[in-house]
N, C-alpha and C positions, 0 to 999 in steps of 0.2 A: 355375354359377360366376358371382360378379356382375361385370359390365363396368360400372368407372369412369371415367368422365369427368369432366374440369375445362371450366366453362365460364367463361369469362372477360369481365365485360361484364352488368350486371343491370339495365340501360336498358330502351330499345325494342328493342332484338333480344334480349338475353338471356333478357327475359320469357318472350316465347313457345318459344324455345332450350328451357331450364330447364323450363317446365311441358311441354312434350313429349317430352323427355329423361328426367323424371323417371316421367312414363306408361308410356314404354316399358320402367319397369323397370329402368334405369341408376341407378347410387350417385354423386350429386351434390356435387364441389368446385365452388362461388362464387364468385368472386375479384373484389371488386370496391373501390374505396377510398373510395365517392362516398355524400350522402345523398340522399334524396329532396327534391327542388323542384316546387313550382307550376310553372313554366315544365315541367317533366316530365311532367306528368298525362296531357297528349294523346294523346300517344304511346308511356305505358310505359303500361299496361292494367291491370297486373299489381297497380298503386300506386294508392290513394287521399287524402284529403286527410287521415285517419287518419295516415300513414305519412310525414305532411310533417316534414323534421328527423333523422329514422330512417335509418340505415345501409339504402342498399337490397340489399346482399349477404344480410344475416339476411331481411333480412324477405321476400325473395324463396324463398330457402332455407325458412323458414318456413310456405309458401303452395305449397311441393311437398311438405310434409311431409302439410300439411294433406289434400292431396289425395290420399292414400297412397301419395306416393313418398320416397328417399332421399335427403339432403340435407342438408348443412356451409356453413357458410358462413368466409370471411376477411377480414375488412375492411384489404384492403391493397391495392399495385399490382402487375399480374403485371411484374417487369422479367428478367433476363436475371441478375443477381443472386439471385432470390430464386426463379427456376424451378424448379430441382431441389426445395428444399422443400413447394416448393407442387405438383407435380404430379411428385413421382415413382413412383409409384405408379398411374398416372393408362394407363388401356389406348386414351385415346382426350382429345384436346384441341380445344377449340371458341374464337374468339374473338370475343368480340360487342362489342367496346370502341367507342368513338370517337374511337381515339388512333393513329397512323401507326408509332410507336414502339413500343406495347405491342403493334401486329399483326405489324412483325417478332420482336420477341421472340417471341411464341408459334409461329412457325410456325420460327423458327431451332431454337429450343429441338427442337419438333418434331422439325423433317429432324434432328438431330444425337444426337436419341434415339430415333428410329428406329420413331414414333410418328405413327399416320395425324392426320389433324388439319382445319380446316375454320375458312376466314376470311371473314367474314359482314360486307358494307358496305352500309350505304344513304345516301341524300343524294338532298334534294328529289323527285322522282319516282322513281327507280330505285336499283340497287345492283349488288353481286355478290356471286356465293360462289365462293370458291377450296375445292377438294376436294383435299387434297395423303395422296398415302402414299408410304413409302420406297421407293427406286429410281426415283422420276420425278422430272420436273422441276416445283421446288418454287418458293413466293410469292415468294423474294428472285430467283429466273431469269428470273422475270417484272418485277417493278416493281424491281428493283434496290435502290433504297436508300429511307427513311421521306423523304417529302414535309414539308417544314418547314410550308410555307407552306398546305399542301389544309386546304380549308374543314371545320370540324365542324358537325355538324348543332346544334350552339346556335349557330354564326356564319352558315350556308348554311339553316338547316331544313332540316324533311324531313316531308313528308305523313305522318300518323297512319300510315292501314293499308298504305301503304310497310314500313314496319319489322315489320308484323304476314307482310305476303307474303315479304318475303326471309329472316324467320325462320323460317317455316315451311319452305320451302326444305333451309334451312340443318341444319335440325332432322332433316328426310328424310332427306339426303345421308350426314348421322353415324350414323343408326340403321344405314343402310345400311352405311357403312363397318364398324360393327363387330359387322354381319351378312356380313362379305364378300362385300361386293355391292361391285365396283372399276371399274367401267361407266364412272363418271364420274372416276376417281381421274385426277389431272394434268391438270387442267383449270379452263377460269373460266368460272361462269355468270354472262355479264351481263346483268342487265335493265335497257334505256334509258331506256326510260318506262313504268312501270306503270297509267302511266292508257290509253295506245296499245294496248300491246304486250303479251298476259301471260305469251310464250314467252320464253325467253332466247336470248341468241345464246351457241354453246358455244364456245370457245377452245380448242387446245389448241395445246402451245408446245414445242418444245426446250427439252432443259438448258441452260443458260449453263456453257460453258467454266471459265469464271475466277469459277465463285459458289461464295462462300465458305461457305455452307453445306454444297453437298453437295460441299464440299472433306471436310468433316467429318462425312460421314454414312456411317452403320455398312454404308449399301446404296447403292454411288455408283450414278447414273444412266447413268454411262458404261461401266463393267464389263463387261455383258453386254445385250442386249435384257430388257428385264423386260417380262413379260406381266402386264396386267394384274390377272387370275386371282390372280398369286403373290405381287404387291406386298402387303406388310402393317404 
C-alpha cells in the first residue's frame, strides 16, 4: 500500500524533506508558490543556477522523480482554504515553509483531520521539529496563535547546513511516524545552536484547554489518556 504524503515548503528544508521522503518510498504532494533565487542557492542544495526563475515545487518534484521516487508538484499556497484539496488524500503532512501562517494552517488542518503531521523550523543556527499525531497535544497548544512579526530566514538568515540538519531530522521523524513508531509524537525537538549542540532538547506539553483545534478533532486530547502506541 503506498503512503502519501504532502510536503509543504521546497526551500532549504523541504529539499532535503522531499528527497528523503521520496527514498523512502513515499508518493510525493509539493506545495509550494515561490521560484527559485540567487539569494536561495546556499541553502536549498537541491537548486542550481540552471533552476533560477523556475517554480521550485516542479522542479523539486522533478529531482525526486529523477532519483526513482514519487512525486506531483502544485505551485500554489497551502492556506486553510485550499487544504482539503490539496491534501486529502494525503496519509501523512509535513511542513517546511517559512511562513507562521501557512505552519498553523498545516498543522490545524492536520489535528482536525485526524492526520499525524510534522512542523520543521530553522533560523540562523538552530530550529525545531514539532512531531504531532491525533489525541495529543497539538502546534496550536503550544505557540497559540502565528507570530506576525518572527523573523524569516530572508529577514534573520540562517546557516546553510542548519536547514540541511533540521531537515533531516524532520525527514526521520515522518518516516517514523508513518511506520508507527509514536516515541516522539506530542512533542518539540529544539536545537538552540547547531554549531554547540547537536542534541535537541525534547519538549513535551499538555493540551490547551481552550485550543481551538483540538476543539475540532476527531480524537480529543482530553477524552481518554492516549498511549502513545495508539495515537494515529
Amino acid at each position: 500500500m503506498t503512503t502519501r504524503a504532502v510536503v509543504v515548503g521546497a526551500g532549504g528544508l523541504g529539499g532535503p524533506i522531499a528527497l528523503a521522503l521520496g527514498a523512502a518510498g513515499l508518493e510525493l504532494l509539493i506545495v509550494d508558490p515561490d521560484v527559485v533565487e540567487l539569494s536561495n542557492l546556499h541553502r536549498q542544495i537541491q537548486f542550481t543556477t540552471a533552476d533560477l526563475g523556475h517554480p521550485k515545487a516542479p522542479r523539486l518534484a522533478g529531482l525526486v522523480v529523477g532519483r526513482g521516487g514519487q512525486a506531483r508538484a502544485v505551485v500554489d499556497r497551502f492556506t486553510a482554504a485550499r487544504a482539503d484539496a490539496l491534501a486529502a488524500d494525503a496519509d501523512l503532512i509535513v511542513d517546511a515553509s517559512d511562513d507562521p501562517a501557512t505552519k498553523f494552517a498545516v498543522a490545524d488542518w492536520a489535528v482536525t483531520s485526524g492526520r499525524p503531521y510534522v512542523i520543521a523550523a530553522a533560523l540562523r543556527y538552530g530550529g525545531n521539529v514539532m512531531v504531532g499525531a491525533p489525541g495529543l497535544a497539538c502546534y496550536r497548544c503550544l505557540f497559540e496563535e502565528p507570530d506576525r512579526e518572527a523573523p524569516s530566514c530572508a529577514d534573520a538568515g540562517v546557516l546553510g547546513p542548519v536547514v540541511g540538519a533540521i531537515g533531516g531530522v524532520a525527514a526521520a521523524v515522518a518516516i517514523g511516524l508513518v511506520r508507527g513508531e509514536r516515541g516522539l509524537a506530542g512533542a518539540l525537538l529544539a536545537f538552540d545552536d547547531l554549531r554547540a549542540v547537536a542534541d535537541p532538547r525534547i519538549v513535551r506539553f499538555a493540551a490547551r484547554r481552550d485550543c481551538p483545534a483540538c476543539a475540532r478533532a476527531p480524537i480529543s486530547p482530553f477524552e481518554r489518556p492516549v498511549k502513545l502506541a495508539e495515537a494515529r
